[in-house]
N, C-alpha and C positions, 0 to 999 in steps of 0.2 A: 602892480598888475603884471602878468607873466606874457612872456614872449610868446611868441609861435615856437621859436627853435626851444623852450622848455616844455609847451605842450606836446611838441613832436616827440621829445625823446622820452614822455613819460606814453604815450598813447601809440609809438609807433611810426614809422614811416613808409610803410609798404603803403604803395600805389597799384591800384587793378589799370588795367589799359585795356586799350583794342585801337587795330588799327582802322583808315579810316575805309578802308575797299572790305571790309568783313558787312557780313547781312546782320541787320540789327536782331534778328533770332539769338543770333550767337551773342552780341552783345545783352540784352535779357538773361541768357541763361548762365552770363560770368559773374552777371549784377543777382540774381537770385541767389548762385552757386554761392557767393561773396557775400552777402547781405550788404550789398551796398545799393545807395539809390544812385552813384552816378562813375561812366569810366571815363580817364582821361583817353582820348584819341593821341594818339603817338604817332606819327611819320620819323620811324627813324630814333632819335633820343627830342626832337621839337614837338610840341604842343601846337598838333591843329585845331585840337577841339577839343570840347566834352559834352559827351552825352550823359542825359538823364531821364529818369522816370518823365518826367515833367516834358521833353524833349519828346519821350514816346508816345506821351499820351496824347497830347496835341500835332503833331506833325504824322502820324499814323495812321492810330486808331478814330480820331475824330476826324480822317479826311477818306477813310476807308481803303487804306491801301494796306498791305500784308507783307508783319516783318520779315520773313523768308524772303520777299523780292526787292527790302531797300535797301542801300548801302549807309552804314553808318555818317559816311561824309554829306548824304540828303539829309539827313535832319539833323548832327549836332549843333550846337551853335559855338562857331568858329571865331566870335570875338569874347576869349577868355579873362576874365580878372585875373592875375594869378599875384603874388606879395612874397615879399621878401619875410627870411624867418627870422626877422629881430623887430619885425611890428609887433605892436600889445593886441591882447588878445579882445581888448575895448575900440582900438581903432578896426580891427577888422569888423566886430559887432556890427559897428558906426557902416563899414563900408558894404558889407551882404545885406546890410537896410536898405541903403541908400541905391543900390544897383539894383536890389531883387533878386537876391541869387543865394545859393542854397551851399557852394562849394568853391572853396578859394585852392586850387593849387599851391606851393609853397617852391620857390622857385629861389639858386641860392649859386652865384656864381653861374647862370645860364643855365644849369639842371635842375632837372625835378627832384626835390629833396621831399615831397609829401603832401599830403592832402587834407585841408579842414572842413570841415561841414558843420554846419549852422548849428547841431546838435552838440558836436565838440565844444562850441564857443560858446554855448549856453551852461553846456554842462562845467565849463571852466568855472564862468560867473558865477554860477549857483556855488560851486566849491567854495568859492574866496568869499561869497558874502555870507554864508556857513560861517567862515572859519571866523569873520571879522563881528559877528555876533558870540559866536562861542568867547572873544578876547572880551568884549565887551561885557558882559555877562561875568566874568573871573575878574575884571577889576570891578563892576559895581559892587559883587558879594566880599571882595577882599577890602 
């Protein structure tokens, strides 16, 4: 099973952010601009937070209040998962189940080295059990 630090270097490691004093307007439209569902909150080069769709949806728009006047620090949620990038890409499966959460930071020597989301981790799976049916298949015919 492949690392984090081999998914990152094949997928990337640019991270979006926002700080935590910007209006969530502006956060939306980094995550729109970006096709991302979620930014890390930055204070500085530390991790206060992360916001997400899921963040927006519930702490916003179902309480009726208007992203032009929140600050991203009102609703992200400030205790962050984040993992080292030499976990498998099965233990973290294992740990966005077990939390509930959609997006692991990648965290590597005290900085942010990148970001995984539930779709990366699926998509990883899906590759390797591809692959390990495609061996299986070339030795039953051989």
């Amino acid at each position: 099973m492949k690392s984090l630090k081999q998914l990152l270097s094949a997928k990337g490691s640019q991270v979006h952010s926002i700080g935590p004093d910007a209006k969530v307007i502006e956060a939306l439209q980094i995550m729109a601009h970006k096709d991302v569902g979620a930014l890390v909150v930055l204070e500085g080069s530390r991790i206060a937070g992360i916001l997400s769709e899921r963040d927006y949806a519930r702490k916003v728009i179902l309480r009726g209040k208007y992203s032009q006047d929140v600050a991203v620090r009102e609703i992200m949620t400030a205790d962050v998962v984040t993992v080292d990038p030499s976990r498998t890409i099965e233990e973290c499966m294992a740990l966005v189940t077990q939390r509930r959460i959609r997006h692991l930071p990648v965290i590597e020597d005290g900085a942010l080295v990148g970001i995984v989301s539930i779709g990366d981790l699926v998509k990883e799976v899906i590759a390797e059990q591809e692959q390990t049916i495609k061996q299986l298949e070339s030795y039953i015919h051989s």
